[in-house]
C-alpha positions in Angstrom: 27.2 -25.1 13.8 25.1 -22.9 11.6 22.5 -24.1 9.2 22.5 -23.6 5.7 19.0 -20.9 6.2 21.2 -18.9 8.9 24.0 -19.1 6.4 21.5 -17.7 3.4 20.3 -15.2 6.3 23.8 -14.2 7.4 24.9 -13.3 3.7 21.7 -13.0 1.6 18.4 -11.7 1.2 17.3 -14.6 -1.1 13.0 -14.8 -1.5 11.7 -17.4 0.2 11.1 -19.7 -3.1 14.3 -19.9 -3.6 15.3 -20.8 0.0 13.2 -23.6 -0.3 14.5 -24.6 -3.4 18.2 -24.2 -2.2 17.0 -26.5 0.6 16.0 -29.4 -1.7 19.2 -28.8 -3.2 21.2 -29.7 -0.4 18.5 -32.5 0.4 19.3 -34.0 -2.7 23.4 -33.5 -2.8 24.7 -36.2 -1.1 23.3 -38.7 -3.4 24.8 -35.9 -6.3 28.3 -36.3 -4.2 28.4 -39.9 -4.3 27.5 -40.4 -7.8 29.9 -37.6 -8.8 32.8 -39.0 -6.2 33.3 -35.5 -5.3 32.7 -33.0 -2.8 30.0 -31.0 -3.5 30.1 -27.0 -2.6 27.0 -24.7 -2.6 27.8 -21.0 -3.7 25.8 -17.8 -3.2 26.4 -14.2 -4.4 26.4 -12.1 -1.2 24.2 -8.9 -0.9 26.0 -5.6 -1.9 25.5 -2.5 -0.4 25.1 -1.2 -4.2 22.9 -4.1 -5.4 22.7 -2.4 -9.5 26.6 -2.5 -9.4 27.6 -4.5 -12.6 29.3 -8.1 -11.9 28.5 -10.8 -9.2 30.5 -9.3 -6.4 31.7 -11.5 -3.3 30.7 -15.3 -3.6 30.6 -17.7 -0.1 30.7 -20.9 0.4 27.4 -21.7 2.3 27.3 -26.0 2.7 29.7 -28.5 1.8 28.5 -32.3 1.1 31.7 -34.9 1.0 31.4 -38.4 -1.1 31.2 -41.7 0.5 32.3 -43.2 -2.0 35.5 -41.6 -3.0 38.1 -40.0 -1.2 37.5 -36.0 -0.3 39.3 -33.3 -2.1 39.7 -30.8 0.6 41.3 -31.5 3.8 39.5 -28.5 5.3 35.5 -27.2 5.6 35.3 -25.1 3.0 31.9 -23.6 4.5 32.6 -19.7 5.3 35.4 -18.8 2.5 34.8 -16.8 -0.2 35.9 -17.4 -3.6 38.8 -16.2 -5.4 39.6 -15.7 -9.0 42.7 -18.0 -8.4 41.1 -20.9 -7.1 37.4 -20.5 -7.9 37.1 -19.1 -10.9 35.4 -21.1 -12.8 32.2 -20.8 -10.0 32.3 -17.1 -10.6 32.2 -17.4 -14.1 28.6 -19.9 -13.9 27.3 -17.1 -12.2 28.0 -14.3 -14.9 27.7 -17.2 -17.6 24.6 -18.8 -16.4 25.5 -22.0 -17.8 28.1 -25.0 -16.7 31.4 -24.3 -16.6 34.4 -27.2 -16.1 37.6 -27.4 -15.6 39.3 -30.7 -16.2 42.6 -32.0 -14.3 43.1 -28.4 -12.7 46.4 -28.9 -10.7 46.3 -26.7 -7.3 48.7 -24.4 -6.3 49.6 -26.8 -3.5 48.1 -30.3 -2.0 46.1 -32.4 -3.6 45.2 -31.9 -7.3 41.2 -32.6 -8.4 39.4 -31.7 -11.0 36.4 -29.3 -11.4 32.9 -27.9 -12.3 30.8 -25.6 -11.9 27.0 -25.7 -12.0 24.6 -22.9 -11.9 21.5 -23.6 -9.9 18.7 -22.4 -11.8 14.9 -21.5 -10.1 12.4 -19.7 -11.6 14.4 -18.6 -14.6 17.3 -17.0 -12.3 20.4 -18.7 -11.1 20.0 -17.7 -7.5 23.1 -20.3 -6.6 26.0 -22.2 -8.1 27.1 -25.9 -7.0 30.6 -26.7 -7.7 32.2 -30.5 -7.8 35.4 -31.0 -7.1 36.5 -34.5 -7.6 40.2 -35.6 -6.1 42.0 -38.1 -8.5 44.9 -39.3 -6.5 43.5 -42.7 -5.9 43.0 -44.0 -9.3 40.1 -45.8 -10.0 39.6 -48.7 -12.8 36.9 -47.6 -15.2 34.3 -50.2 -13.9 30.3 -50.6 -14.9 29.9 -49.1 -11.9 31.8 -45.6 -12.1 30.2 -45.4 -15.9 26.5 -45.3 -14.4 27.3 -43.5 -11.2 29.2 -40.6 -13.2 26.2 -40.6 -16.4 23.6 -40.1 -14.3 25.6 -37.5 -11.8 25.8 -35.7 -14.9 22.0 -35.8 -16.1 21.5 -34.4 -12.7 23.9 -31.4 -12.9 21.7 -30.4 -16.3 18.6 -30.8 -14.7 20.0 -28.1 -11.8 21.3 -26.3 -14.3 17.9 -25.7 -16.1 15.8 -26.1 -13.0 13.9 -28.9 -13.4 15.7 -30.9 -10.3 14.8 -31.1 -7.3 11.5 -31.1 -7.7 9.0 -30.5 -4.9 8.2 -33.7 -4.0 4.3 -35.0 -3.1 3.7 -35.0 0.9 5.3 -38.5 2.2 5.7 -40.8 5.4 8.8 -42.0 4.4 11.3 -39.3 5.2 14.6 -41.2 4.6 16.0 -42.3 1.2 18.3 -44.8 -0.3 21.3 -43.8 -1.1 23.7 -44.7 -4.0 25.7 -46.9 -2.5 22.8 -48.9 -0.9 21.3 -49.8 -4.3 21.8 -48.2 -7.8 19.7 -49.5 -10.5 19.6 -47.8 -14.2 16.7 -47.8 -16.5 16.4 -46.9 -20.0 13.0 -45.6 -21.1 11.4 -48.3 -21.7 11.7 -49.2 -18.2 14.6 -52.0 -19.0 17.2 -52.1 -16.6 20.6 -50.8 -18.2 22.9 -51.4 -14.9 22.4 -52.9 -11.4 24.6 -52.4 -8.6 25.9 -55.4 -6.6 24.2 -54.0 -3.2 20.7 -53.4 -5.3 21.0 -56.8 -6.7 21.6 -58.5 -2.8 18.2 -56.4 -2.0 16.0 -58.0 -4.9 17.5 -61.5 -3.7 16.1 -60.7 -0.4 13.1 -60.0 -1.6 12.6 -63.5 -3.7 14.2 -62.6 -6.6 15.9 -66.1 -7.9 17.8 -65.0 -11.2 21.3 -63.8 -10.9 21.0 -60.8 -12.9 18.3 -57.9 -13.2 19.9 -56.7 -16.5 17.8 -56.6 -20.0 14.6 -57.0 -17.3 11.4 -55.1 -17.1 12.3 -54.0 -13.7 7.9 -52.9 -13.8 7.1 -56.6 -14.3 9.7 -57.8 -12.0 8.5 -55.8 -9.2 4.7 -57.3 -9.9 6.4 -60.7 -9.5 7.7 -60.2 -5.8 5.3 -58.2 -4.5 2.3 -60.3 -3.1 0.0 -57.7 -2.5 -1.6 -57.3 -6.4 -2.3 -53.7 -5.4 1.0 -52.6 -3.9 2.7 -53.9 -7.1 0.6 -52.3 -9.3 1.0 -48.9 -7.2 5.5 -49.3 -7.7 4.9 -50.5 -11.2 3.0 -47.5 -12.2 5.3 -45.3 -9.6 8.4 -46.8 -11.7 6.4 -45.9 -15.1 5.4 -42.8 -14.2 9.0 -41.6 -13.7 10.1 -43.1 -17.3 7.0 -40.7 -18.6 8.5 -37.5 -16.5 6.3 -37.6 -13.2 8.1 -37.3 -10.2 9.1 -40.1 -8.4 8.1 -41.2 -5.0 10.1 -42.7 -1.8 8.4 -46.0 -0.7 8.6 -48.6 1.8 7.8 -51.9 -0.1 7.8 -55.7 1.8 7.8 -58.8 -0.1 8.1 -62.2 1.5 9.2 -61.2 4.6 11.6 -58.4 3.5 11.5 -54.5 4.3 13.1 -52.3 1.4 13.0 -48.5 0.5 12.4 -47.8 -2.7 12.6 -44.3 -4.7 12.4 -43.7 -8.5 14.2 -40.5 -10.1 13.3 -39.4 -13.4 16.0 -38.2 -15.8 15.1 -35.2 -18.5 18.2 -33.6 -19.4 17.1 -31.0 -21.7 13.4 -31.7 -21.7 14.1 -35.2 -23.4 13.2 -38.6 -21.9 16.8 -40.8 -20.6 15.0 -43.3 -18.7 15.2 -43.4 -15.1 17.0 -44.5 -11.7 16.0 -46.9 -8.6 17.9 -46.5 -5.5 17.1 -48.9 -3.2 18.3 -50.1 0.5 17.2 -53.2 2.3 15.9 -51.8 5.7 14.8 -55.4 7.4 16.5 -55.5 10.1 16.2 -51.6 10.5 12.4 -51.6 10.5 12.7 -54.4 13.3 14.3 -51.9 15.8 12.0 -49.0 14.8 8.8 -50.3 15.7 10.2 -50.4 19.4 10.1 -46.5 18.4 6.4 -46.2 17.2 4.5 -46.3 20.4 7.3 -43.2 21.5 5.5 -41.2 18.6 2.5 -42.2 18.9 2.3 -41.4 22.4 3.8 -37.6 21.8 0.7 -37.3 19.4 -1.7 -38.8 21.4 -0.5 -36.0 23.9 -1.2 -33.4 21.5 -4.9 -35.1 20.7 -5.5 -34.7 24.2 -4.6 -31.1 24.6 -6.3 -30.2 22.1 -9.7 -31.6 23.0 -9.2 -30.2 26.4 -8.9 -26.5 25.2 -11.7 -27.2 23.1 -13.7 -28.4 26.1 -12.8 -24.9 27.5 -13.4 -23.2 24.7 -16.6 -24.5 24.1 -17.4 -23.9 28.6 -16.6 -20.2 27.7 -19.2 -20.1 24.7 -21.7 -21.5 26.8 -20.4 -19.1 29.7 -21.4 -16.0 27.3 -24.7 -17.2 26.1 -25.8 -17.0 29.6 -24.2 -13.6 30.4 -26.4 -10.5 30.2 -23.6 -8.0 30.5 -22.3 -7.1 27.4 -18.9 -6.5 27.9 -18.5 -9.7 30.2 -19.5 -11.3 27.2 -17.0 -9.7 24.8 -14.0 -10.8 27.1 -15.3 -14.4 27.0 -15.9 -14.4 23.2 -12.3 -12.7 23.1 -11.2 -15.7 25.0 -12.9 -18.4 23.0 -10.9 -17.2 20.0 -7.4 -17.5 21.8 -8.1 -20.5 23.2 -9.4 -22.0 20.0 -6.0 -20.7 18.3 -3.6 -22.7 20.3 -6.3 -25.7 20.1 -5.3 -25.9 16.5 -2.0 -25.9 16.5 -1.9 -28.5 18.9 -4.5 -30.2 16.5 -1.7 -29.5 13.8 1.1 -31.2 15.8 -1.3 -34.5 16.8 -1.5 -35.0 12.8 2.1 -34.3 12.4 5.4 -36.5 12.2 7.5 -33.7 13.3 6.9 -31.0 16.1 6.6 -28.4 12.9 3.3 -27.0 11.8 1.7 -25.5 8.4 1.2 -22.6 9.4 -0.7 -21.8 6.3 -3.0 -24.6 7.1 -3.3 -23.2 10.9 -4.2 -19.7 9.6 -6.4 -20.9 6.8 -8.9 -23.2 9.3 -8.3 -19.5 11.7 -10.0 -17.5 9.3 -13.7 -18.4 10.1 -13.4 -18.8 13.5 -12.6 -15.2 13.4 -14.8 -14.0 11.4 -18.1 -16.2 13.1 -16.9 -14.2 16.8 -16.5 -10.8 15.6 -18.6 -8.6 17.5 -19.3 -6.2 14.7 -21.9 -7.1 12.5 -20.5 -5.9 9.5 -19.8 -8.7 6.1 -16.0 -8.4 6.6 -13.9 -10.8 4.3 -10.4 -12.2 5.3 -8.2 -13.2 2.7 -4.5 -14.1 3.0 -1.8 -13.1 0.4 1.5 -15.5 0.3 2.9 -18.4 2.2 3.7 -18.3 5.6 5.4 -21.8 5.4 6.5 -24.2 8.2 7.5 -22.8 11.6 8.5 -25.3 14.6 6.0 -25.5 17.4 7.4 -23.6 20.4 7.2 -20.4 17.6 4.2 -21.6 15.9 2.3 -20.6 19.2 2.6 -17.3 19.7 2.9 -16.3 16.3 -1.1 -17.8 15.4 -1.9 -16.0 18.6 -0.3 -12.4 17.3 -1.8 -13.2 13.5 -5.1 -13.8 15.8 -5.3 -10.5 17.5 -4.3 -8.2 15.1 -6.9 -9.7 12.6 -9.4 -9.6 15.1 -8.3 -5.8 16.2 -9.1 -5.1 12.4 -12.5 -6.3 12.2 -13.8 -5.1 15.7 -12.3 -1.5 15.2 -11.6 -0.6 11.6 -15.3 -0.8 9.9 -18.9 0.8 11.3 -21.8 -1.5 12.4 -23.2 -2.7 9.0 -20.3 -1.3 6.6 -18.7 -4.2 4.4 -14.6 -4.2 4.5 -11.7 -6.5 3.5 -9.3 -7.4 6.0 -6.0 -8.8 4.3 -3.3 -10.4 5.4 0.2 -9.5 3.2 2.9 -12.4 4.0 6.5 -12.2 2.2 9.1 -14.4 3.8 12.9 -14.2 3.0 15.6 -15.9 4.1 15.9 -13.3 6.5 12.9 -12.2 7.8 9.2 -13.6 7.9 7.2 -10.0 7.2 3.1 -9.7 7.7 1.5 -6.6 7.1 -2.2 -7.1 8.1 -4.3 -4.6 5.7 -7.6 -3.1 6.4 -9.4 -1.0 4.3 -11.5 1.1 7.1 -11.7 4.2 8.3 -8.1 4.2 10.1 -6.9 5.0 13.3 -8.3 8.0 15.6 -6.5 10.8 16.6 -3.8 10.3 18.8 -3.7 6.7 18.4 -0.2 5.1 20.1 0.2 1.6 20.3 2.5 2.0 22.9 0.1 3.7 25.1 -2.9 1.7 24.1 -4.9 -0.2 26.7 -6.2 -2.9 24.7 -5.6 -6.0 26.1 -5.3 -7.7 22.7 -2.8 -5.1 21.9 -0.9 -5.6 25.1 -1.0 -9.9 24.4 0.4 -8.9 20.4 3.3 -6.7 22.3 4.3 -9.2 24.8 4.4 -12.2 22.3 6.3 -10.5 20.0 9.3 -9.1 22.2 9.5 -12.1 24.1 8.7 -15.0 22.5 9.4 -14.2 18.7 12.1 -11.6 18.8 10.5 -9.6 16.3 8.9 -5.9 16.1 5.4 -4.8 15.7 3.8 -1.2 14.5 0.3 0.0 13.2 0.1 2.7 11.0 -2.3 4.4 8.3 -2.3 2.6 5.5 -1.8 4.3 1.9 -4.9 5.7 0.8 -6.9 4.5 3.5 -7.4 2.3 6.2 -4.7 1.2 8.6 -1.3 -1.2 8.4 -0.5 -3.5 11.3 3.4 -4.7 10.1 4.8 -7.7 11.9 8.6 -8.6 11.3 9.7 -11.7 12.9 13.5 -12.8 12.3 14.4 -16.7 10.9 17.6 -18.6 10.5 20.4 -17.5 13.1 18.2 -14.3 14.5 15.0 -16.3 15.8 18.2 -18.2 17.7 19.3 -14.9 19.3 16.0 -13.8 20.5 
């Protein structure tokens, strides 16, 4: 099955902000599904081969999210199919319209009947997407407490997408799962006073000590400080729960209190700019936590694994720089300087991965720690600076590899061969990532390539390491070439979504 970036790949040639975004989008959407009772449809405007043509042009389906708590409207995946001005046309129209567009009791041509919306999904002042619901009415459902705060807040949210203010990036977490609405569902007003509280939510504060029977017209803030033991946890949730009535964004938390495991997550609600209070999902994990410690020392071992590789190439490393101290020969001590640098490379991405929850790695953070390690073992003694221009983002480890070791040698081919002994320079790395493509042009501003120069017939052994990596292991291309004005471009392409698959 293909993922929502090899769909944007496939059909698009969206910037890479706006992949991300699209990607907390659909992060979010289930919750948005099961508060809406409807399936929930992601839309994007396919490339064009005439992209200043007036109108939208051909709209895909790229993800489809179905409720749990309602029935589905479509019988088939509607991921792949384009839209049409007979069944779609109010998504087409959110595009052109830029604003939300419904469509209420819209009877289909033929099966089941549901009702309709259209949401453009707004980030950085453009609509780069639109989410439609589509909500199937057959099985009639009594207008309970429930439905009310489920379908209110499912609606705060569509406005938030709409003007871009939801999803938000969220702060750097442990706690990768969240609640979702059916686990828990608590409403807040802005005062922090809880408006609604599901049944489910309820059996989770009862677990946690709570003795009332209700959590209505309560502080839900002061409540919290009441079960919680620890004085400092409950002050941290308190002013996590407070923080979202003032417009911060929420975090997702594991909380315990008497003996009880919960997660915990606070959204804030600011339709239109303005304050509406806020929601608590919450999902009694006791039991759950029970079975995943069995799991911990499985983790922790992978990581410990990583620690240890790491400090063994940085034993090598540092054999090698002790190695070259001691040789007299000067090119015998240019290879082992050379090596210490590779060898370094892959030490920290393995250092990356022993920090890590996941077998993906910063590679901004990677390239960032890189930088001086290059620059300290350059042989020329020339005051070159290295800066880096854009995000490379997260890549998954068995890529992450060889693409630090190509970033490696092509920086370090600039600042051995591009500047005279004692002549300052900049060396720049250019990074623009797409849903597409991940593009690097590493930027020099010396005195270019000599006459003659072929990559393809160079000798270098760095060169010859940057060719191999890239054909076989990344699937991408690789060229040097004078740079406009002057100085010399190296310009990596490596594919991402579907095409890093093929390669």
């Amino acid at each position: 099955m293909s993922t929502l970036s090899d769909l944007l790949a496939e059909h698009t040639d969206l910037p890479g902000e706006a992949v991300d975004h699209l990607q907390r989008v659909v992060g979010e959407w289930q919750l948005l599904a099961d508060l809406s009772f409807a399936d929930v449809l992601l839309w994007v405007a396919a490339d064009r081969d005439d992209p200043d043509a007036p109108g939208v042009g051909e709209v895909v389906c790229v993800a489809q999210c179905r409720p749990t708590t309602a029935p589905t409207a479509f019988a088939e995946d509607a991921v792949g199919s384009v839209v049409s001005d007979d069944e779609h046309p109010h998504v087409r129209k959110a595009f052109e319209e830029w604003r939300i567009i419904r469509v209420d009791d819209d009877p289909a041509a033929e099966g089941t009947p549901v009702r309709r919306e259209a949401v453009p999904v707004r980030c950085a002042g453009e609509v780069i997407a639109v989410l439609s619901r589509d909500t199937n009415p057959t099985q009639k459902r009594q207008s309970s407490p429930l439905e009310v705060a489920y379908l209110d807040c499912a609606g705060e949210l569509c406005q938030m997408i709409s003007e871009g203010t939801f999803p938000t990036p969220e702060e750097h977490s442990e706690i990768l799962s969240s609640p979702r609405a059916g686990d828990g569902f608590i409403r807040l007003d802005t005062d922090g006073t809880v408006i609604y509280a599901s049944p489910n939510a309820l059996s989770a504060y009862h677990r946690m000590g709570l003795t009332t029977t209700s959590l209505k017209s309560r502080d839900l803030p002061a409540v919290m400080r009441t079960l919680i033991t620890d004085p400092f946890d409950a002050q941290y949730i308190a002013d996590d729960i407070r923080g979202a009535l003032e417009g911060k964004a929420g975090k997702r938390m594991e909380v315990e209190a008497r003996g009880a495991t919960v997660l915990l997550r606070t959204l804030v609600l600011r339709p239109g700019g303005q304050p509406s209070g806020a929601v608590v999902l919450i999902r009694d994990v006791t039991e759950v936590k029970r079975r995943d410690r069995a799991l911990l020392s499985k983790d922790a071992t992978i990581r410990e694994i990583h620690h240890r590789v790491k400090n063994n190439l940085q034993t090598v490393a540092a054999l090698l720089r002790l190695q070259a101290r001691r040789t007299n020969n000067e090119e015998a001590r240019q290879a082992l300087s050379e090596s210490v640098r590779r060898v370094s490379s892959i030490a920290l991405v393995h250092d990356t991965l022993s920090m890590s929850v996941d077998e993906e790695v910063n590679l901004d953070e990677v390239v960032d720690r890189l930088t001086p390690i290059m620059a300290d073992v350059a042989v020329v003694g020339s005051p070159v600076q290295i800066r880096r221009e854009g995000s490379f983002g997260v890549f998954p480890a068995e890529r992450a590899t060889p693409l630090v070791m190509v970033l490696t040698e092509l920086v370090q081919n600039a600042i051995e061969h591009a500047f005279d002994p004692g002549v300052p320079g900049t060396v720049t790395m250019i990074v623009r990532r797409s849903a597409r493509w991940l593009d690097v042009v590493i930027h020099d501003d010396g005195k270019g390539l000599p006459p003659g120069f072929s990559l393809e017939g160079s000798d270098r052994l760095g060169l010859q390491i940057v060719r191999t990596l890239v054909s076989a292991e990344l699937g991408g291309s690789v060229g040097l070439e004078p740079a406009e004005g002057s100085g010399t471009d190296a310009s990596l392409r490596v594919p991402l979504g579907r095409r890093a698959g093929r390669s």
